[in-house]
Structures are given as structure tokens and as C-alpha cells.
C-alpha positions in Angstrom: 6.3 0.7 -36.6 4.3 0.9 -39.8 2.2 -1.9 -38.8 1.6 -0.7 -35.3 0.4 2.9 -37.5 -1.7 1.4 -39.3 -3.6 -0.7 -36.7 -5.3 2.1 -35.0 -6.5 5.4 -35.5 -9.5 8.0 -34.5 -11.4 7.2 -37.8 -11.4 3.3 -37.4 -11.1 1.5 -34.0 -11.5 -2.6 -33.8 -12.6 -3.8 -31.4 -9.1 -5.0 -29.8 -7.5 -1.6 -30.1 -10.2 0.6 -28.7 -10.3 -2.1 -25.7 -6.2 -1.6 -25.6 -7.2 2.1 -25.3 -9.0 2.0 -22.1 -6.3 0.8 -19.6 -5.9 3.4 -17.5 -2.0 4.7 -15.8 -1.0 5.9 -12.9 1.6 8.9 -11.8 5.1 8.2 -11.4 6.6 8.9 -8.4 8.0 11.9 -8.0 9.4 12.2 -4.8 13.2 11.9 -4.8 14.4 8.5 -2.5 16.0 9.9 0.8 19.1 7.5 0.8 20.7 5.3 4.1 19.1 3.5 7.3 16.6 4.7 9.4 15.3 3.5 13.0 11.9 1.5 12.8 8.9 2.9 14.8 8.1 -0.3 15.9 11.0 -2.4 16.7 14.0 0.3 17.2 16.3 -1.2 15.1 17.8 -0.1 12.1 16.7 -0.5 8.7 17.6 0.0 5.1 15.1 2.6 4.0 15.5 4.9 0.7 12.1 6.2 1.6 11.6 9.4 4.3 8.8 10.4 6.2 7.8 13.2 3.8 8.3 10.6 0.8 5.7 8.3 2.2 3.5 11.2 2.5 3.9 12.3 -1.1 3.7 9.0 -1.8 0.1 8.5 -0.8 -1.0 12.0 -1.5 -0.1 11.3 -5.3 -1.4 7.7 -5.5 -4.1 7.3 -3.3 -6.8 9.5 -5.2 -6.5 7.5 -8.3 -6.5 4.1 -6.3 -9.7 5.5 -4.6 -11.5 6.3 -7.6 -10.4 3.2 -9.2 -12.1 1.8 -6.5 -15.3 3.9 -7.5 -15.0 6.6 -5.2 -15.4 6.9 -1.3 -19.4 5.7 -0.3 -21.7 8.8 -0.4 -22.6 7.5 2.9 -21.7 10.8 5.3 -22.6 9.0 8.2 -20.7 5.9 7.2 -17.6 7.7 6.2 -17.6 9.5 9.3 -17.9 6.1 11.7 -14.8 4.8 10.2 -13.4 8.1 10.6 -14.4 8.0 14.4 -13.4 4.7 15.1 -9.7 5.1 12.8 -9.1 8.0 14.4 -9.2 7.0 17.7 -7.1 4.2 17.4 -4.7 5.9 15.4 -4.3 8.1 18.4 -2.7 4.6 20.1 -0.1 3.6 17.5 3.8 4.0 17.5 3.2 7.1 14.6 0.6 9.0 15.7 1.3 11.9 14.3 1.0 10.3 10.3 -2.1 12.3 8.6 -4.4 9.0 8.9 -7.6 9.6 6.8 -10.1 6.9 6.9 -13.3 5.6 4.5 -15.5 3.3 2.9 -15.1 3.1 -1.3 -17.6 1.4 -3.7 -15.8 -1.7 -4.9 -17.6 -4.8 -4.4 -15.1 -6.9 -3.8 -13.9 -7.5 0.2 -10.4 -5.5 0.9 -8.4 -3.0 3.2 -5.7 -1.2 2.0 -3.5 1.7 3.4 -1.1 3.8 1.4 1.9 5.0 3.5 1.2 8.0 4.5 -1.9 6.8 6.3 -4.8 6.9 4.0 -6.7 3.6 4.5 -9.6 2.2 2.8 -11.8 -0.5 3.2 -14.3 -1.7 0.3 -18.2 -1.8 1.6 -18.1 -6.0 0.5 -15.8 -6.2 3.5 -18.0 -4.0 6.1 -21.0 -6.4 4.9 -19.1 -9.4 6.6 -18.2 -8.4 9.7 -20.8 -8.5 12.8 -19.5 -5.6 15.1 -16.8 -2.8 15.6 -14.6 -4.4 16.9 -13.8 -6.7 14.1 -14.2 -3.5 12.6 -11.1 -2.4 14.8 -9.2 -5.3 13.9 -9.2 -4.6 10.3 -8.1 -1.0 10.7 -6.2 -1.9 13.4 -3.9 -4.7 11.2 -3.8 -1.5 8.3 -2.5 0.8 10.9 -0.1 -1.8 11.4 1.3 -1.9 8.2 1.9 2.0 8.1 3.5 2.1 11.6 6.3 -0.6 10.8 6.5 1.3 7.7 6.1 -2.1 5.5 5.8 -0.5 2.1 8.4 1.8 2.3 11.0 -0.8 3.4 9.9 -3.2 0.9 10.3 -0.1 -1.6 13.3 0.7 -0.6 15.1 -3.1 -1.3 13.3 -3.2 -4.5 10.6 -4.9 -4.9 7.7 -2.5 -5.6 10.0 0.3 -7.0 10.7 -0.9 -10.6 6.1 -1.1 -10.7 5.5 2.4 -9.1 8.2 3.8 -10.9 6.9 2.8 -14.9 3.3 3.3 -13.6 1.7 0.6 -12.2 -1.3 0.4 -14.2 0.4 0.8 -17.1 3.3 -1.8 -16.4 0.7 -4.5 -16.1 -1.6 -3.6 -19.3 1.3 -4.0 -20.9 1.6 -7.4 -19.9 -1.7 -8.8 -19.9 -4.0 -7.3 -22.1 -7.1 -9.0 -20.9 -6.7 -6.7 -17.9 -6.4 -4.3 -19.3 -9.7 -4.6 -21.2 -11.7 -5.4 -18.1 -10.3 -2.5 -16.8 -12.3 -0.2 -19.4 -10.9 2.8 -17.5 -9.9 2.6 -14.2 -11.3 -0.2 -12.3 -9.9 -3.7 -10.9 -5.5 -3.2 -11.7 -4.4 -0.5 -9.8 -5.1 -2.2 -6.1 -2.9 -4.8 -6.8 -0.3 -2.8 -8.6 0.3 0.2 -6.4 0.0 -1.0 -3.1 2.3 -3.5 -1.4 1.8 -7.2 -1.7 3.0 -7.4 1.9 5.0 -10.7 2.6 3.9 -13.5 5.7 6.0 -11.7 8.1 4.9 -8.3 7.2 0.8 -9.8 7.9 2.2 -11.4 10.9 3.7 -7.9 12.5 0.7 -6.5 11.0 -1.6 -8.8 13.2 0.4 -8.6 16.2 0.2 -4.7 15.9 -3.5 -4.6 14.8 -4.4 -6.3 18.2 -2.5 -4.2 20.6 -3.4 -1.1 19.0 -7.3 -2.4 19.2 -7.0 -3.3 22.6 -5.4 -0.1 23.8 -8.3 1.5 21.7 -10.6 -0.5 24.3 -12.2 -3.4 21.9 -12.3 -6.9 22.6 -8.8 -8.9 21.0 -12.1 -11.5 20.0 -12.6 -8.4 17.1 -9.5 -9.7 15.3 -10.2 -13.6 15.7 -13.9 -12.8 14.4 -12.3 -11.0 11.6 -9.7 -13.4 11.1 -13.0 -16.1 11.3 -14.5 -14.3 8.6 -11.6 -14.2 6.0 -10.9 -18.0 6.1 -14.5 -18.4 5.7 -14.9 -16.3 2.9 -11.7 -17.9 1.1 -13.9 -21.2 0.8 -17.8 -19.8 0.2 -16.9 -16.5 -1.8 -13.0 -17.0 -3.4 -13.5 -14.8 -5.9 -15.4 -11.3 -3.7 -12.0 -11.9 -1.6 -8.9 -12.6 -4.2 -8.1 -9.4 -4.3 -7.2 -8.6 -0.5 -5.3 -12.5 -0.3 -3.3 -10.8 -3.4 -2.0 -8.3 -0.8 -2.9 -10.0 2.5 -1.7 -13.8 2.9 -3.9 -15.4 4.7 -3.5 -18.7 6.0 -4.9 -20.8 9.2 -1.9 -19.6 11.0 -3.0 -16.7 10.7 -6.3 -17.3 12.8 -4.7 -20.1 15.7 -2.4 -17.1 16.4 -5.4 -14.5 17.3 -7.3 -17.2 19.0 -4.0 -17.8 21.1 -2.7 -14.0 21.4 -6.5 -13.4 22.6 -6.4 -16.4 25.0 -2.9 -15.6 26.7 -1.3 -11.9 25.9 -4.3 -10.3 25.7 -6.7 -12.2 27.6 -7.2 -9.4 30.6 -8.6 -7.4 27.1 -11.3 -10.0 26.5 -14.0 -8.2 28.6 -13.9 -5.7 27.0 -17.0 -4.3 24.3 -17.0 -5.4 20.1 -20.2 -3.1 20.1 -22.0 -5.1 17.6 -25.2 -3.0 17.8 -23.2 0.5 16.8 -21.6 -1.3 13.7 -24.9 -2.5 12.6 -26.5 0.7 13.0 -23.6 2.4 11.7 -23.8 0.1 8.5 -27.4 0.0 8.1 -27.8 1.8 4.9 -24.9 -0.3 3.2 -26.6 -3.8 4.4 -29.9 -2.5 2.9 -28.1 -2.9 -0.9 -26.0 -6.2 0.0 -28.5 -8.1 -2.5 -27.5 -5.7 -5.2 -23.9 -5.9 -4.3 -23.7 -10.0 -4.1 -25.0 -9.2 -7.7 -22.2 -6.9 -8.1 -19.8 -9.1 -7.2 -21.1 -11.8 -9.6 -21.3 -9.7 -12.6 -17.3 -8.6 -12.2 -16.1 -12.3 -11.6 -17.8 -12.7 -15.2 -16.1 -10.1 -16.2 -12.7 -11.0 -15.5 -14.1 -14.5 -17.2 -14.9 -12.2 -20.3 -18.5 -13.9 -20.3 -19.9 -10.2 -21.5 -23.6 -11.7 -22.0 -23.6 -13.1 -18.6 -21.9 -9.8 -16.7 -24.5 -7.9 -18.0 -27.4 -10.0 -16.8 -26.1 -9.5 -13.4 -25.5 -6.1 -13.1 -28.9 -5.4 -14.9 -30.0 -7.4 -11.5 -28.1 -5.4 -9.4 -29.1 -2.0 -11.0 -33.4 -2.8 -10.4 -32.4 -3.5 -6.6 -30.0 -0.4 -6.4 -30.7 1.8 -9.4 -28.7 5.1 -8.1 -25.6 2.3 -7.1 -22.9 4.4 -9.1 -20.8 1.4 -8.9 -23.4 -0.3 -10.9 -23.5 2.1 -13.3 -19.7 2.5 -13.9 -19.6 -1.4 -14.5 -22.5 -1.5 -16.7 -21.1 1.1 -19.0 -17.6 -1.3 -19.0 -19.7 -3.8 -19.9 -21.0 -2.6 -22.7 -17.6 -1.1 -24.0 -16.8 -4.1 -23.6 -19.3 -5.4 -26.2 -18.7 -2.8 -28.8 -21.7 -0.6 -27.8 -20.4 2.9 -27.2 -23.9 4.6 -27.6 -25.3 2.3 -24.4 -21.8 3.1 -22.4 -22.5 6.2 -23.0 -25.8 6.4 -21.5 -25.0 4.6 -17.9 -21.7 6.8 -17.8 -23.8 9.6 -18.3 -26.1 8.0 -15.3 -23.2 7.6 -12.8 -22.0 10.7 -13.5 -26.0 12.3 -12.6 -25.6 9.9 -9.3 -22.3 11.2 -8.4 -20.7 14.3 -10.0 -17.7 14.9 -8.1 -16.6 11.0 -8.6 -14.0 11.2 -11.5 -14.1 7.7 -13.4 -17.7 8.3 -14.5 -16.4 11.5 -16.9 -13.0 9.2 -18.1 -15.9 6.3 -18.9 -18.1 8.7 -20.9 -15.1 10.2 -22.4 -14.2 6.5 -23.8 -17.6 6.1 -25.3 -17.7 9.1 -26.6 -14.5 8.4 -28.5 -16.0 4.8 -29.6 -18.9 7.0 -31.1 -16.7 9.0 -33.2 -17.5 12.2 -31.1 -14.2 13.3 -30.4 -14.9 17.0 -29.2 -17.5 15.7 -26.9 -14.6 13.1 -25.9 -11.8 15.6 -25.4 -14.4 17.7 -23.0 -14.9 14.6 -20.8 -11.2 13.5 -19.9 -10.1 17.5 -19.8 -13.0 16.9 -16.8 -11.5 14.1 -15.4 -8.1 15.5 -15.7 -8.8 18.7 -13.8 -11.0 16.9 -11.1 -7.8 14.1 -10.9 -5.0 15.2 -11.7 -2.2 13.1 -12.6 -2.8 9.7 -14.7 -1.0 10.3 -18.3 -3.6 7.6 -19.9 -5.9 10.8 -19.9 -3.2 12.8 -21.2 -2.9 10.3 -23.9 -6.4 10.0 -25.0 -6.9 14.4 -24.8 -4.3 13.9 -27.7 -6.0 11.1 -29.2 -9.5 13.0 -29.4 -7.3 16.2 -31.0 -6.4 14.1 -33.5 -10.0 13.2 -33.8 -10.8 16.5 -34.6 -8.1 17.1 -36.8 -6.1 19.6 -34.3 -2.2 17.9 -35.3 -0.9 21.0 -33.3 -3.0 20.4 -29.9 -3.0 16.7 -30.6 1.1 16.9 -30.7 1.2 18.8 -27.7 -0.7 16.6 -25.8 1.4 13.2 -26.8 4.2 15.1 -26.0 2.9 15.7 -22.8 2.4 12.2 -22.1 5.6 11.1 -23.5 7.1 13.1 -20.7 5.7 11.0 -18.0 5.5 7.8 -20.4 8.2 6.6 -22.7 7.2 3.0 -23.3 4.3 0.6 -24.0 2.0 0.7 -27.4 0.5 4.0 -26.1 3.7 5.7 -26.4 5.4 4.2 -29.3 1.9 5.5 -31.2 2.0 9.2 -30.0 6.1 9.5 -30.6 4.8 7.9 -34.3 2.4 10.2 -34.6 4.7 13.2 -33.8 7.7 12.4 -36.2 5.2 11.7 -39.0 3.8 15.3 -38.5 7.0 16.7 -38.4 7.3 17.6 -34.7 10.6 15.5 -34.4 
């Protein structure tokens, strides 16, 4: 305990412990588990299934904010967001739950994924949309998300275990505490979180998933070709660009199976379908702002595999590339000012922090990343203004919590720092971050 005391505090961070500082939690869950069996959408059977209707909901209305953010934020691209709106919508109108509150958009990561929370919110990254060629591969990806929500795949592997001991402790949390190289790239928010609080969904789940994805496309009037193309462009990508696509095989198995089953669905169940449009020329148009920065993201993309490689230097060069193609890219900016926490420079963190939050004010991980460099400056009331920001724009994540009562103490407020790691010690009783604020309080006298 004394040790642990002694290794960090306000007046004198290392390098190691102010990188420690930046991982980033997430919020518990707090909807109570609706116990017994309930009858699948999909199949009509019964299944185990601690998790109701309204649980999934609260599930994803609690989670799904932070993941999106984490993922830098939904694309200020109206007209982009509002296409995958369109085309989500209407083939959400054509699944077995078509009543869920389905909300659909594009967020900044680099990286090529699709996720869905189980309520219905679904995501896909703009380093996906950059490799597909029409809508109806398009239709296919949604299509396969939609999937996952309809045969309820999270909440049934919740309910036998498997994801509730992580989403319980806090995802985010739980794995910074296991690796901390993670949680050092992380620097905030960014990279953990998508594989942590959604589902890594098992080969039969992706196989239903498929299967589902290209009936509810076809109903929706696209071509069954849309999910071979797709499925064409993920195996491709798993040999030319491994590392931009990692994160969705995390979560998505893919396998050559996996692509010989659309080609023969498409050639056999669904060949009648095949006539029908992938409308290549409204994707591209509908995409045509995105494309115009793909040299910047490919740069993007670059700069975080060094990352994750710790190659600081070499991150840096690359996202100073991608920055003079795409200056504005908040993205960019957010990953620059990791980078240079990172590498011990709070003053230049500060600066592109301060940049992404100009480019995109209403964006929350921008304020937590200037907060962070504010603290590695020493300027703990300009610190403590930043995450109280972040806390009131995203509500939720007791990292923040944490580091309000870290830059009281700072200041030298024991009685508002206190009240602040008690705070978080309500939501988080374990991990370094804890041990340190519960240390903190019985040495001032509060316990």
C-alpha cells in the first residue's frame, strides 16, 4: 500500500504512472437481469435468456455513447450519416424485430468494423465504407449487424456468461488492468472498449448472422451479390491490410467458409434475388466526401498500428502526414495529441486536443484528452474544468470521476478531492485506480 502511495501523486507523475492514468472505464451495468427462458425472434424456440427486451435497450443506451466516442465520434458528414440512416432504416423495417429503436451511422475510427449494441444502435467505421464498391455490399454489412440484434446474440451469450463477468467490472477497465500497454495506447478513450464491450460473437453466431443479413437484404430489394462482394472484400483485406481489419475479425470470425456459403446462398436460395440493383453509383456518391480523405486515413491507419507497436517516433510521422492531407480530420488530431502523451509532451497534447476540440465541440474525447494534458502540465484547475466538460457532455465513465478527484487533489481541495474518489469508489472497487483513491481517503481521515 505504502509503495503503491508513494508511486504517484499530482506533484510528480513518471512517465509509467501518468500513462496508467489515461485508461479510460466504462459504466457498469445497471439494469437488473430479467431471470428464465424466452422464445427467440428468429428461430421460435426457447432459450436461456437473463436479459429482457428493456435490458437490451438500457443496455445499449448506457454503453453505446462511450463506445461511439471511443470510436471518435459519429462523422460530421450529415449527408453521410443520413444515407446509412436511409438505407438501415429501410431494411430494418424487414427484420423479425422491427420494432427495436435501430439508429444507424458512420464514426471516425480508421480501422475497418461494424458493430451493433443490442438494442439496435449500429455503427460502421468510415475504413470500412472506403472498401466497399456499392450499397448493396453496403446492405450486406448492416444487413449481417441487424442479424446479430434480431437473434438477440449478445444477450444470449450474456446471459450463459461469457460477456457478463467484463461488462459487469467495466470493460475498459478490466482489461487495463491486465495489459498495461493498452492501456497506454489508449491515452483516453480510443482502441479497448470495441473489443471489450461488445460481443465477440462465436462461428455459429456469424453464420446465423450471414444467413439473416442476406434475407433481410434481399427483402430490402439488393442484390444477395452485395454480401459475397462484402464477404470478397474482408478476406481480401485479412491478407493486404491485417492490421486496418483485426479489430472486426476480433468480433467477426471470418473464414473462407464464410464467403463459399454467400456465393452458394446467392447461386441457389437466393438466386431469383440476383437481378436485383447493388446501386454502386448512389454509394459512391453518397461516400464521396469520405473517399476524398482515404489518403489521409491509409495514413491514419498506419500511424495507430505503430502505435499499438509503441514505435512513438514513427506514429508521429504518420499522422503528421495525415494531418497536411486532412488538417480539420478530428480523428487526426485526437491521435496526434495521444501521441505525444505518449512521449511525455503534455504542452504539444495539449495544443492538438485543443485543435480537435475547435474542429468538433460537441465530440467528448477531445475535452477528456486536453483534460489529461493539462494534468501532465501541472494545471490541475484547468484539468478539473475539462473532464467536469466531458463528464456533463458523457455521462457515465468513473475514469473521469477518478481523475475530477485527482486534479482536486492537485489543487489542494482534500474535501472535493475525497468526495470525488468516493464517488468513483462507488462504481469501482478494484484495480490501481481504486486502491489509490480508498488510500488517499483513509490517510485523510475520511475512513
Amino acid at each position: 500500500m505504502h509503495q503503491f502511495q508513494n508511486r504517484i501523486s499530482p506533484r510528480s507523475l513518471t512517465r509509467r504512472d501518468f500513462l496508467w492514468l489515461t485508461s479510460a472505464g466504462a459504466a457498469g451495468l445497471a439494469a437488473g437481469a430479467a431471470t428464465g427462458c424466452a422464445v427467440n425472434p428468429v428461430t421460435g424456440q426457447s432459450q436461456l435468456m437473463f436479459f429482457s427486451e428493456e435490458n437490451e435497450v438500457q443496455l445499449d443506451q448506457e454503453h453505446s455513447p462511450h463506445q461511439f466516442s471511443s470510436d471518435y465520434g459519429p462523422v460530421q458528414d450529415e449527408r453521410l450519416n443520413a444515407y446509412l440512416t436511409h438505407v438501415g432504416s429501410g431494411m430494418a423495417a424487414n427484420t423479425h424485430r422491427p420494432h427495436m429503436p435501430y439508429s444507424f451511422r458512420c464514426v471516425n475510427a480508421n480501422h475497418a468494423n461494424a458493430y451493433v449494441f443490442p438494442g439496435g444502435s449500429v455503427a460502421t467505421t468510415r475504413g470500412i465504407l472506403l472498401e466497399m464498391q456499392n450499397e448493396a455490399e453496403l446492405a450486406g454489412l448492416i444487413g449481417h449487424e441487424l442479424g446479430h440484434v434480431n437473434a438477440r446474440h449478445t444477450s444470449a451469450r450474456m446471459s450463459t456468461g461469457i460477456l457478463a463477468s467484463v461488462i459487469m467490472a467495466g470493460a475498459t477497465i478490466y482489461l487495463a488492468t491486465q495489459n498495461e500497454k493498452y492501456a497506454a495506447i489508449a491515452a483516453g478513450l480510443g482502441g479497448i472498449a470495441s473489443g471489450a464491450l461488445l460481443a465477440h460473437y462465436s462461428r455459429n453466431d456469424e453464420r446465423q448472422a450471414d444467413a439473416l443479413g442476406m434475407e433481410y437484404m434481399t427483402r430490402s430489394e439488393y442484390s444477395p451479390d452485395g454480401m459475397v462482394g462484402l464477404m470478397d472484400v474482408l478476406r481480401n483485406m485479412s491478407k493486404s491490410k491485417p492490421s486496418a481489419i483485426e479489430m472486426m475479425f476480433s468480433t467477426h470470425p471470418m473464414s473462407e467458409e464464410r464467403y463459399q456459403t454467400a456465393v452458394h446462398n446467392a447461386n441457389t436460395a437466393y438466386a431469383d434475388a440476383r437481378g436485383l440493383p447493388v446501386h454502386r453509383e448512389r454509394y459512391m456518391d453518397s461516400t464521396a466526401e469520405l473517399r476524398k480523405i482515404k489518403d489521409a486515413i491509409e495514413k491514419l491507419q498506419e500511424g495507430e498500428k505503430s502505435m499499438m507497436r509503441e514505435e512513438f517516433p514513427k506514429a508521429e510521422s504518420a499522422f503528421e502526414e495525415a494531418l497536411q492531407k486532412a488538417p480539420e480530420d478530428y480523428a487526426g488530431l485526437v491521435l496526434m495529441a495521444k501521441c505525444q502523451l505518449a512521449q511525455e509532451r503534455p504542452k504539444k497534447a495539449a495544443f492538438f486536443a485543443e485543435q480537435a476540440q475547435r474542429v468538433y465541440p460537441s465530440e467528448a474525447q477531445g475535452h477528456h484528452l486536453s483534460g489529461l494534458a493539462k494534468v501532465g502540465l501541472k494545471q490541475f484547475d484547468a484539468a478539473y474544468a475539462q473532464f467536469d466538460r466531458y463528464e456533463r457532455m458523457l455521462p457515465g465513465n468513473p475514469n473521469t470521476v477518478f481523475l475530477k478527484g485527482f486534479s482536486q487533489e492537485g489543487m489542494g481541495h482534500k474535501k472535493k478531492a475525497a468526495e470525488e474518489y468516493y464517488r468513483y469508489l462507488q462504481s469501482v472497487d478494484s484495480g490501481e485506480q481504486a486502491q489509490y483513491a480508498y488510500n488517499r481517503l483513509l490517510e485523510w481521515g475520511f475512513f
